[in-house]
C-alpha positions in Angstrom: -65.0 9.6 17.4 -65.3 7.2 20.4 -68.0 7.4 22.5 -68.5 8.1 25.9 -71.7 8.1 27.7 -72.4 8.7 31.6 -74.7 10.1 33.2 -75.1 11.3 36.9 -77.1 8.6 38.7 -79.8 11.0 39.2 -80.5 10.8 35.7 -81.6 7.1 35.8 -85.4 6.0 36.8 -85.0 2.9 39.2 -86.1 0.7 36.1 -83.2 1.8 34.1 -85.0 4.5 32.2 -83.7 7.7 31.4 -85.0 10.7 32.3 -82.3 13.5 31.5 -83.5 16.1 29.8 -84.3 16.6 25.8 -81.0 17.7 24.1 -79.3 14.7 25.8 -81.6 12.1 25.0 -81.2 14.0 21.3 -77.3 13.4 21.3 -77.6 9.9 22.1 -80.0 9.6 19.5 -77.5 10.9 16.7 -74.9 8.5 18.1 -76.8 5.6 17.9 -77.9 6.7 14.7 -74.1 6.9 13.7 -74.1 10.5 14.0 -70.2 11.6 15.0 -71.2 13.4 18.0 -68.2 14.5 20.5 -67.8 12.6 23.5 -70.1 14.0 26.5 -71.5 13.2 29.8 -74.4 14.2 31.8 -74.5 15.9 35.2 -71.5 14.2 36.5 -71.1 14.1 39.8 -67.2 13.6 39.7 -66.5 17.2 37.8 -62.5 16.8 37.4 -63.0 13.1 36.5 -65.2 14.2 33.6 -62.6 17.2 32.5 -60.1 14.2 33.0 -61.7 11.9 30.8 -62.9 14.2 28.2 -60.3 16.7 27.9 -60.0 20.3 27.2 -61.2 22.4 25.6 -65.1 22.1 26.8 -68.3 23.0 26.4 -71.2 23.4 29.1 -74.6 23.2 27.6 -78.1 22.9 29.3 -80.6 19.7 28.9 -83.7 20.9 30.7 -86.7 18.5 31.0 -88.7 20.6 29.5 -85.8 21.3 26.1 -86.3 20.4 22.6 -89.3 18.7 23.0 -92.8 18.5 20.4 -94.6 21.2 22.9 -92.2 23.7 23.1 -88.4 24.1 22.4 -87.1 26.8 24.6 -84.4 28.1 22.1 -81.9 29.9 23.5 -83.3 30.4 26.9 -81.0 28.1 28.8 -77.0 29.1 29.6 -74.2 27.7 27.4 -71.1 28.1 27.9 -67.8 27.3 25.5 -63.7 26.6 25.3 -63.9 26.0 29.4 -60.3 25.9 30.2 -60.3 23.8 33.5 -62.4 21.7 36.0 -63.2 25.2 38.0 -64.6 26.7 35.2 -67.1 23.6 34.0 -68.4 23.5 37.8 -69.1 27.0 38.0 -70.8 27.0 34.3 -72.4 24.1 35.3 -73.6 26.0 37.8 -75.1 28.9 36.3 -76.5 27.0 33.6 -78.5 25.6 36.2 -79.3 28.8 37.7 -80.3 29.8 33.9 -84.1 27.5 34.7 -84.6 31.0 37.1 -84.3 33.4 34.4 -86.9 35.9 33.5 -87.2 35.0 30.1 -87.4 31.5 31.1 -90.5 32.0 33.4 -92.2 34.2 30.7 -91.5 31.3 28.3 -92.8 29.1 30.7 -96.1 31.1 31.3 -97.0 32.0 27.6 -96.5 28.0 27.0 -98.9 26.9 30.1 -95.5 25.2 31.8 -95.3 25.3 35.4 -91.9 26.4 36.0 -91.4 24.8 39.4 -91.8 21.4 36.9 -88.4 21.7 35.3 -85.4 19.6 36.1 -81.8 21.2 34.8 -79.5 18.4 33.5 -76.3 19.8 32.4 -74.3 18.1 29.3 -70.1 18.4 30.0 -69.0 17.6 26.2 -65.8 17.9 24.5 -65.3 21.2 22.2 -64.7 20.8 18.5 -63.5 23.8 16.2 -65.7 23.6 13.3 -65.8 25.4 9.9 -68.9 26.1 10.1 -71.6 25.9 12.4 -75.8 26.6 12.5 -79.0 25.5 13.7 -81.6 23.6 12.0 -85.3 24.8 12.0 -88.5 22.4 11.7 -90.7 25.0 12.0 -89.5 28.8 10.6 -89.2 30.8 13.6 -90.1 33.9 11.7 -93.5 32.8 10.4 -93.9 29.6 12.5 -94.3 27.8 9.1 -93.5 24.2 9.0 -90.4 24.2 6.9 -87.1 23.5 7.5 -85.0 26.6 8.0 -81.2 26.2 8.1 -79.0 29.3 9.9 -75.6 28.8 9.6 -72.2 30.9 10.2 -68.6 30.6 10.1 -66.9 29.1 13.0 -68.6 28.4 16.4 -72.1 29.5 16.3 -72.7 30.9 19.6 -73.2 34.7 18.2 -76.1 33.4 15.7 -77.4 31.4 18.2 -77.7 34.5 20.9 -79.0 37.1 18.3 -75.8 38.9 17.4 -75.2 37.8 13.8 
C-alpha cells in the first residue's frame, strides 16, 4: 500500500514537530513500523485535492488532541464517518466531526477526566476506505472491568456498529 502523508500546515509546530492529534500520530506509527495502513492525510486544507489524490470511497475519522492518549482515550466520543462518496460530503463530515469536540458526552467525558474542554484541538484524518473481512477494536485495558488485559472485539465486515454499541 503506498503511502501518503500530509498534513494541514496547522498541524506542524514551527520547529517541525507535530502536533496533530493522537490517532494520527498512531497511524503514522503503524506505517513506520511497517504496518499496511491505507493512505490518509490530515486536516487538508485543499479538500477536492485530497479526494483527488486518495480516491473514493473515504472515510472521515476524528484525531483530537486529547484521543488515544495514556490519560484518557475518549472511545467513541468523537464523529466518524464512512464510504463518503464525493469531495462535498468529506467537507461536510469533516465538519461535523469537528463540531463532535461540542458534544454532551464529550464535555461530561471531559469533566469526569479533569480535561478542560476549551483545551482540545480537532484534527480530522481524510483516509482511503478499505472493505475488510473482518474488523474490531483492540483493548489494553477491559472496558468492562477496567482490568489491564488485552480485550479483542471483533465483527464481520466494517465495524462501525460494534464500535457505536449496536452489536
Amino acid at each position: 500500500m503506498p503511502t501518503l502523508f500530509e498534513s494541514s500546515p496547522d498541524c506542524v509546530l514551527q520547529d517541525g514537530v507535530s502536533r496533530e492529534g493522537g490517532k494520527a500520530a498512531h497511524l503514522r506509527e503503524l506505517q513506520a513500523a511497517g504496518f499496511r495502513v491505507p493512505e490518509f492525510v490530515v486536516s487538508p486544507s485543499d479538500v477536492r485535492g485530497a479526494v483527488e489524490k486518495l480516491g473514493l470511497p473515504l472515510a472521515v475519522r476524528s484525531s483530537a488532541s486529547v484521543e488515544d492518549n495514556e490519560e484518557a482515550s475518549f472511545a467513541g466520543q468523537f464523529e466518524s464517518f464512512l464510504n463518503l462518496a464525493s469531495a462535498d460530503e468529506v467537507a461536510e463530515a469533516m465538519e461535523r466531526c469537528r463540531a463532535s469536540v461540542r458534544r454532551p458526552s464529550v464535555l461530561q467525558y471531559c469533566e469526569k477526566n479533569g480535561i478542560d474542554p476549551e483545551t482540545i484541538r480537532m484534527d480530522v484524518i481524510v483516509q482511503r476506505m478499505v472493505v475488510p473481512e473482518l474488523a474490531g477494536v483492540v483493548f489494553t485495558v477491559n472496558p468492562m472491568t477496567g482490568a489491564e488485559e488485552v480485550t479483542i472485539e471483533a465483527c464481520r465486515g466494517l465495524a462501525d456498529q460494534l464500535l457505536s454499541g449496536h452489536q
